[in-house]
N, C-alpha and C positions, 0 to 999 in steps of 0.2 A: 246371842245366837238363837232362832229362831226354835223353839223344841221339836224332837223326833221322837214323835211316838212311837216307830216300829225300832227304830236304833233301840229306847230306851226299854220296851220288850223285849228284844234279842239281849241284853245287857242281863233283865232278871233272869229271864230264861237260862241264859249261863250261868249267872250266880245261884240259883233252885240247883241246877245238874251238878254242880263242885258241892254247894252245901255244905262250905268250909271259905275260911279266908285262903284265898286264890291269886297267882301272880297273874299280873297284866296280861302276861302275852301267855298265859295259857286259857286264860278270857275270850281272846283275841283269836289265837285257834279254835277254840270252841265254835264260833261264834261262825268264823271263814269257813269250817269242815260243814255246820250245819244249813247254812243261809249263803252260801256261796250263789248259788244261781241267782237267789232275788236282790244279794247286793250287785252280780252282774249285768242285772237286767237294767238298771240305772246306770245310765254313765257317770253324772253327779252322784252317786253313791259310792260310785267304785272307786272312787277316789278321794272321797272323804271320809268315809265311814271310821276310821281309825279315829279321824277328829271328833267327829260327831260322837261315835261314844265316847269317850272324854268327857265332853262337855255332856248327854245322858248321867252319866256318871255324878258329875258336880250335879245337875236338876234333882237327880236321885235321894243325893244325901243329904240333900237343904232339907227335904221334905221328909227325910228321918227314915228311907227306906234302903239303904246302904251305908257303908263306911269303909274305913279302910283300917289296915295295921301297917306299921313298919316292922320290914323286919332287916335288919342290918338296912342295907341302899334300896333294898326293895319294898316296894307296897304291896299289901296284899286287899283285893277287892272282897267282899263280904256282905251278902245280903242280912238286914235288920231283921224286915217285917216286907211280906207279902206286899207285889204294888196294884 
């Protein structure tokens, strides 16, 4: 998949404001409350962006600036180091 750079900013950008390992869909929230208008200004955003960061997410962590925890069924998302 082709990378997003603005998905992949909205991703740390959430991950800086929790500042703690975080579950997905509070990520997710984060993300829809603050960038709501500019993922609806894309119609192909507005309907992939859940995907898109995902795959953000995995570009992230290859490159050692993210990670995750389990914790019981849930992941929790976790910024490393500054991207």
């Amino acid at each position: 998949m082709k990378r997003d750079i603005q998905i992949e900013n909205m991703l740390i950008d959430a991950l800086q404001y929790f500042g703690k390992p975080t579950l997905i869909t509070d990520v997710n929230r984060y993300i829809w409350n603050k960038y709501e208008n500019d993922i609806r200004m894309s119609d192909e955003m507005l309907y992939k962006w859940q995907y898109q960061l995902r795959w953000a997410f995995t570009n992230l962590k290859k490159e050692g600036i993210c990670d995750f925890n389990k914790q019981g069924q849930n992941s929790l998302w976790l910024l490393i180091k500054k991207g």
